[in-house]
C-alpha positions in Angstrom: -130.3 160.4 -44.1 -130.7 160.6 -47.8 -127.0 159.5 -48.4 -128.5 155.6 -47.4 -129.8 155.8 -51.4 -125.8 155.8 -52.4 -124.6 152.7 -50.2 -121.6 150.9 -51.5 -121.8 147.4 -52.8 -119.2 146.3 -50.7 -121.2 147.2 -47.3 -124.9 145.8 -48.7 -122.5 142.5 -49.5 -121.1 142.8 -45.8 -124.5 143.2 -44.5 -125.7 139.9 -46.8 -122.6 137.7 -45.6 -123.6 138.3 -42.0 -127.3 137.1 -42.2 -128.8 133.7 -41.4 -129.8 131.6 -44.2 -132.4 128.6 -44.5 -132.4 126.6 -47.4 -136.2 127.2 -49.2 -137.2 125.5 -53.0 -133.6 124.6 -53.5 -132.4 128.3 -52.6 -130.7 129.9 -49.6 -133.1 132.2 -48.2 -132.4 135.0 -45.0 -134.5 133.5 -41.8 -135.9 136.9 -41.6 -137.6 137.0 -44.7 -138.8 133.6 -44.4 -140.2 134.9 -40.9 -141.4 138.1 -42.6 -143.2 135.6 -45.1 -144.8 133.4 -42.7 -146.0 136.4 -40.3 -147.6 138.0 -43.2 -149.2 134.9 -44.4 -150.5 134.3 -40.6 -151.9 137.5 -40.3 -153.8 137.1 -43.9 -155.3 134.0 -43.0 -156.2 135.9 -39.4 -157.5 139.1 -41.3 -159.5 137.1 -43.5 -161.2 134.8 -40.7 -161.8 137.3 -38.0 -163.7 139.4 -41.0 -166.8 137.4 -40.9 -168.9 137.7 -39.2 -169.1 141.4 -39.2 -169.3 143.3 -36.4 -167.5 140.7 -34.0 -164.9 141.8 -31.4 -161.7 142.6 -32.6 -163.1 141.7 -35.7 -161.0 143.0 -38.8 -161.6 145.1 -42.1 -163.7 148.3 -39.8 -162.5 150.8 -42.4 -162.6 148.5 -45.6 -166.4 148.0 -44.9 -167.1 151.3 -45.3 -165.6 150.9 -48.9 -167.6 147.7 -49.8 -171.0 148.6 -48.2 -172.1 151.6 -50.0 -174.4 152.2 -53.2 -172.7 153.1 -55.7 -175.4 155.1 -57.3 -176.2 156.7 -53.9 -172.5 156.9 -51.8 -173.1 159.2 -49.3 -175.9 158.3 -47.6 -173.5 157.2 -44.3 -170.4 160.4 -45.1 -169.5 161.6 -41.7 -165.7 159.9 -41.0 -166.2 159.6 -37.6 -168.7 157.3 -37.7 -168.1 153.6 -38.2 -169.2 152.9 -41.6 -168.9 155.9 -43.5 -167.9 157.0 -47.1 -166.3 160.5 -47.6 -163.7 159.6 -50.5 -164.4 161.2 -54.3 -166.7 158.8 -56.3 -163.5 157.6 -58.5 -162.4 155.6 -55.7 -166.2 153.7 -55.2 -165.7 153.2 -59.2 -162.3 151.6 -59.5 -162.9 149.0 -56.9 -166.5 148.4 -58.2 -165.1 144.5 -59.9 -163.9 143.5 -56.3 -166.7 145.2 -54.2 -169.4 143.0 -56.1 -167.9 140.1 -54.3 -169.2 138.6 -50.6 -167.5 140.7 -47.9 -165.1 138.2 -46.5 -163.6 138.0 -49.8 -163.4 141.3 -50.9 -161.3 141.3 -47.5 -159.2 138.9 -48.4 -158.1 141.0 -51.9 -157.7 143.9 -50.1 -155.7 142.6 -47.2 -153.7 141.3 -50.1 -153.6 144.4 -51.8 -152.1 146.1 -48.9 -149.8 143.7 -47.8 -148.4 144.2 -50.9 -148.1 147.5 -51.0 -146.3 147.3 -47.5 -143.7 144.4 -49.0 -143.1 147.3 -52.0 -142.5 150.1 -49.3 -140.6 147.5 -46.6 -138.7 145.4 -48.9 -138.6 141.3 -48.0 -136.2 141.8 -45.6 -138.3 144.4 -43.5 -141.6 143.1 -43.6 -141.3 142.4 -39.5 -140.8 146.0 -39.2 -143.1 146.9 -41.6 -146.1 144.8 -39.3 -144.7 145.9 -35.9 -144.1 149.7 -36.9 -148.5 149.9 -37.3 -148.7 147.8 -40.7 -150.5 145.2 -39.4 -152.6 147.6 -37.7 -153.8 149.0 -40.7 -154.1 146.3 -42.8 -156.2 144.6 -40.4 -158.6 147.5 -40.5 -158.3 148.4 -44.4 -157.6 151.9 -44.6 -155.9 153.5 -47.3 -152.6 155.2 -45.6 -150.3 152.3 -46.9 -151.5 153.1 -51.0 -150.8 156.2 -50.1 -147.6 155.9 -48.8 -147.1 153.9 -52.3 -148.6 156.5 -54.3 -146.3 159.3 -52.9 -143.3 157.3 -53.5 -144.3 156.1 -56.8 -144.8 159.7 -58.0 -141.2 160.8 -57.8 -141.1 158.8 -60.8 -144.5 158.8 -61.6 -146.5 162.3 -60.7 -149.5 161.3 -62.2 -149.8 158.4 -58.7 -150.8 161.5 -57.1 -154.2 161.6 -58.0 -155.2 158.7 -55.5 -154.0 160.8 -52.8 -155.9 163.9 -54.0 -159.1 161.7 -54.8 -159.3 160.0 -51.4 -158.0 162.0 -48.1 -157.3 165.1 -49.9 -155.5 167.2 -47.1 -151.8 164.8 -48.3 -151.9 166.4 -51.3 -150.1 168.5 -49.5 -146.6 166.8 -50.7 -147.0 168.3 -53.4 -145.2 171.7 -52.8 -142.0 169.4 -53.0 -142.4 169.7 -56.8 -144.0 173.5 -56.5 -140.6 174.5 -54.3 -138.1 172.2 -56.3 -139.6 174.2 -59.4 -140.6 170.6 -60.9 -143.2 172.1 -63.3 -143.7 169.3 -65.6 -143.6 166.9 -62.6 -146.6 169.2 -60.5 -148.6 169.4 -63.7 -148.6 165.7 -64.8 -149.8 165.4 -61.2 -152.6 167.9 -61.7 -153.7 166.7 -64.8 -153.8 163.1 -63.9 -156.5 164.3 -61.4 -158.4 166.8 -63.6 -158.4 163.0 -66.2 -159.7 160.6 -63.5 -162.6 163.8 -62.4 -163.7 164.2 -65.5 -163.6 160.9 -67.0 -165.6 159.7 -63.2 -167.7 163.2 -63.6 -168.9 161.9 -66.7 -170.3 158.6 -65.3 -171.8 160.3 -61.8 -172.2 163.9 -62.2 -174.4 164.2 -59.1 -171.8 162.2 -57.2 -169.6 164.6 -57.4 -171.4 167.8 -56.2 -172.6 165.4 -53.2 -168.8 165.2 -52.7 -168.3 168.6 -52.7 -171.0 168.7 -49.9 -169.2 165.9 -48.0 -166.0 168.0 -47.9 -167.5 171.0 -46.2 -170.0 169.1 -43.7 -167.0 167.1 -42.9 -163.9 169.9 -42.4 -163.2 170.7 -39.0 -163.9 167.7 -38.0 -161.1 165.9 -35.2 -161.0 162.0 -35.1 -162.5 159.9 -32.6 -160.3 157.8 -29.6 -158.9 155.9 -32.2 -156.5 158.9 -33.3 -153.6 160.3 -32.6 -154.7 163.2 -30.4 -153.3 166.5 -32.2 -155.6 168.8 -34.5 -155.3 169.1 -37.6 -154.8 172.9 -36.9 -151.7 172.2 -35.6 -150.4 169.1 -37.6 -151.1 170.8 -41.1 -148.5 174.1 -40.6 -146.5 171.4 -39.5 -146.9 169.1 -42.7 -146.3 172.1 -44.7 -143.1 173.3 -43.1 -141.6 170.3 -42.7 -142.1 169.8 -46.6 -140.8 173.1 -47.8 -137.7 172.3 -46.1 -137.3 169.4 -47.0 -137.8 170.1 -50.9 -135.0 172.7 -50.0 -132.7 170.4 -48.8 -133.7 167.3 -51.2 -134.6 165.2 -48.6 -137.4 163.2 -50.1 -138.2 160.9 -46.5 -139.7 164.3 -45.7 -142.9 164.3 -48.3 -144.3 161.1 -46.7 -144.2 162.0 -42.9 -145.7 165.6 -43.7 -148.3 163.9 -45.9 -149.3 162.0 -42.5 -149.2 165.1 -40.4 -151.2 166.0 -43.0 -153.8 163.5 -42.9 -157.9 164.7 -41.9 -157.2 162.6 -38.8 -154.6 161.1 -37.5 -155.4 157.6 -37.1 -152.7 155.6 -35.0 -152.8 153.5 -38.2 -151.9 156.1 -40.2 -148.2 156.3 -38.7 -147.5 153.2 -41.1 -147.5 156.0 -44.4 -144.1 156.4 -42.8 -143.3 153.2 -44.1 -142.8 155.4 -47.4 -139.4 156.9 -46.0 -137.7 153.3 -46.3 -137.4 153.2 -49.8 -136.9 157.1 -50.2 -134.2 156.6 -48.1 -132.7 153.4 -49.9 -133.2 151.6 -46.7 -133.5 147.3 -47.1 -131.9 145.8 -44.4 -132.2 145.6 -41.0 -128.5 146.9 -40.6 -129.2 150.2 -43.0 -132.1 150.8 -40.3 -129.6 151.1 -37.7 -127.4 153.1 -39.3 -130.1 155.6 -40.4 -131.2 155.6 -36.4 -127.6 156.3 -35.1 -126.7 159.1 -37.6 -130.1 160.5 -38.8 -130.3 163.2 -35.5 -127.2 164.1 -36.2 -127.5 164.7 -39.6 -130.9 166.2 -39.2 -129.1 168.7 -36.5 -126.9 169.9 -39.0 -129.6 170.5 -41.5 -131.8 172.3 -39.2 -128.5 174.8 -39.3 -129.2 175.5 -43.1 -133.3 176.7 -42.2 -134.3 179.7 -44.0 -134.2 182.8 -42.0 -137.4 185.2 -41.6 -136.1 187.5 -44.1 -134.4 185.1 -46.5 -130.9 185.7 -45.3 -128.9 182.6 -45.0 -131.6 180.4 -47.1 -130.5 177.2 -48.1 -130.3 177.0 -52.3 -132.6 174.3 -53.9 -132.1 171.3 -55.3 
């Protein structure tokens, strides 16, 4: 799987001679980015109608309002995450989207949907952006939750630890990724991550002191809690030995796809849209086109068979080395 990253020039220009082109501004463009294009702009304009007015069936931004709609001198008046509007993230979040949450709902909906979208083109590439709607993107950019930043900020932080801090500062429990530095013995990596956090606490702490130690109470009241119908139906009990596993192993066998999928096992609850953080593996795993995703489909069990081989024993005997 992670030997995608190290694909020869000659097969990527293979792969580009065999795609349809349209002619677009005077270029020659693949028809499956100008169909990525056009799907993502139609489900924009869709996102953007259906959001107002609130409340309508199949109506769209039911996570983003809980992000526009509270006070933020008073957040957690609404913090249970099971109900329908309800705010449980750290106040850091509230006060970095403060300049767009001032604006009428329908168009603070249409800069987020933006925002995510984007994120998902980052994580997809042009040429996958069908997959990236089809494989739960749309999904959860029509609602507004956060799992496709998050995705971003975990792949960001292999280059840029201190990304981490949205993860930690929002659903928490993904944080979780990151014993791949702790494992790897990445010291300077995990503590740029830690610090960034302890920088964006403080710095918030000293706008909202009280916020915060109403946070602290929202974590506590809310732990335990299992999602609604809207999840994926697996506790959290069970998906978070899993997450960490599944990471330890692969920071052992530098398999980086691994730190996004356990950071969505890893999630509080599993909302179906929160299967699109997988969208993070793409670029970890240098995958672009439509043919790389084949090729990681036919030869990633295999692969993945023979790495299972290499799992550390109960009493360290046959333990793969790091790095």
């Amino acid at each position: 799987m992670a030997g995608r990253a190290g694909a020869s020039a000659e097969e990527s220009q293979l792969s580009s001679s065999n795609e349809r082109m349209v002619a677009l501004a005077g270029r020659r463009v693949p028809v499956v980015v100008v169909a990525g294009l056009i799907a993502l702009a139609a489900a924009w304009i869709g996102i953007v109608y259906f959001a107002e007015p609130w409340g309508r069936l199949a109506g769209s931004g039911m996570d983003a309002r809980c992000y526009w709609a509270p006070d933020l001198s008073n957040p957690y008046v609404n913090s249970t995450w099971t109900d329908q509007i309800a705010y449980p993230y750290s106040p850091a979040f509230l006060q970095i989207l403060q300049p767009i949450r001032l604006l009428p709902w329908q168009l603070f909906m249409a800069i987020w949907a933006a925002i995510l979208m984007a994120a998902m083109v980052y994580l997809t590439g042009p040429r996958l952006i069908l997959l990236g709607l089809v494989f739960f993107g749309l999904m959860e950019i029509w609602g507004g939750n956060i799992e496709l930043l998050i995705a971003l900020a975990i792949v960001l932080g292999f280059r840029w630890p201190a990304t981490w801090a949205f993860v930690l500062l929002t659903k928490v429990t993904p944080g979780i990724g990151l014993l791949w530095f702790a494992v790897r013995r990445e010291w300077r990596a995990l503590a740029i991550a830690l610090a960034a956090t302890v920088a964006v606490v403080a710095v918030s702490a000293a706008i909202q002191p009280n916020a915060w130690l109403a946070w602290r109470d929202v974590l506590v009241s809310n732990a335990g809690k299992n999602g609604t119908w809207a999840a994926v139906p697996v506790p959290f009990l069970v998906r978070f030995p899993l997450a960490v596993v599944l990471v330890v192993w692969g920071a052992r066998r530098n398999h980086r796809w691994t730190v996004p999928v356990s950071a969505m096992l890893a999630l509080p609850a599993l909302w179906y849209g929160g299967l699109s953080i997988m969208l993070g593996t793409l670029p970890l795993l240098g995958v672009r086109r439509w043919g790389e995703v084949r090729e990681v489909l036919s030869g990633g069990w295999s692969e993945l068979a023979g790495d299972l081989q290499h799992l550390p024993r109960p009493f360290g005997r046959g333990s793969a080395p790091i790095g």
